[in-house]
C-alpha positions in Angstrom: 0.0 0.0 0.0 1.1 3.6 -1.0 0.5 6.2 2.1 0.6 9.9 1.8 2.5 11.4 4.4 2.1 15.2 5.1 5.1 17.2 7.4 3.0 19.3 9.9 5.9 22.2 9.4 6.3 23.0 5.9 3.2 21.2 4.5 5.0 18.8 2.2 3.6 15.4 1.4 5.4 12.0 0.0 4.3 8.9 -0.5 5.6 6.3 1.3 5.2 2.2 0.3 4.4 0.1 3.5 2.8 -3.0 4.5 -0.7 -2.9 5.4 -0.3 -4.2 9.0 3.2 -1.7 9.2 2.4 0.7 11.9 2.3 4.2 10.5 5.8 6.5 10.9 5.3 8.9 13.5 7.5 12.2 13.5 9.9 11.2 10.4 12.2 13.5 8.9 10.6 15.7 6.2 13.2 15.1 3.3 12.6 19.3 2.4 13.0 20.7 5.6 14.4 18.4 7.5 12.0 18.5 10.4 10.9 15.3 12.6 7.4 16.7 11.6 6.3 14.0 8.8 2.9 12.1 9.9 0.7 10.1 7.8 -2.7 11.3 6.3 -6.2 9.9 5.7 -6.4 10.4 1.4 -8.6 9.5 -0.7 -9.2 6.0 -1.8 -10.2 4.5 -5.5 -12.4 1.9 -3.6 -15.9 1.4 -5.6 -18.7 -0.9 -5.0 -19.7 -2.7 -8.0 -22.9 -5.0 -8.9 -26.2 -4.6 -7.9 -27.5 -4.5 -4.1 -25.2 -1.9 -3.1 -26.5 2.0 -2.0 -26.1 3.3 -5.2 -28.6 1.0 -6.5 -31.2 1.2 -4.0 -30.0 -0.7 -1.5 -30.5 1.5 1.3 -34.2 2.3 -0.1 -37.7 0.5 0.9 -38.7 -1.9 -1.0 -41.2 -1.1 -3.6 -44.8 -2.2 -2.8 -46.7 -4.2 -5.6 -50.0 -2.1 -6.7 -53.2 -4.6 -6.0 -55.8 -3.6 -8.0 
């Protein structure tokens, strides 16, 4: 997994490549200022539900009642 990492001095971010289960870096060196300040970020993910049943389909929604007429 790629992780962006974001120093809280100077604002700069870099990805770093870890393991999954790696615990995240706490206070690395910011390689532009050179500051222990470098923590990892939440970022945005490319994670999408596919297929039928999900919310975006009507998951979430009542069920549609049959007219008996």
């Amino acid at each position: 997994m790629v992780y962006d990492y974001k120093c809280n001095a100077c604002e700069h971010v870099k990805e770093i490549e870890q393991k999954i289960t790696d615990d995240p870096y706490i206070n690395v060196q910011c390689p532009k200022c050179g500051k222990m300040a470098l923590n990892r970020t939440i970022s945005l993910s490319n994670f999408i539900l596919k297929g039928s049943g999900w919310f975006k389909d009507g998951y979430s929604s009542k069920p549609k009642q049959k007219n008996n007429e």
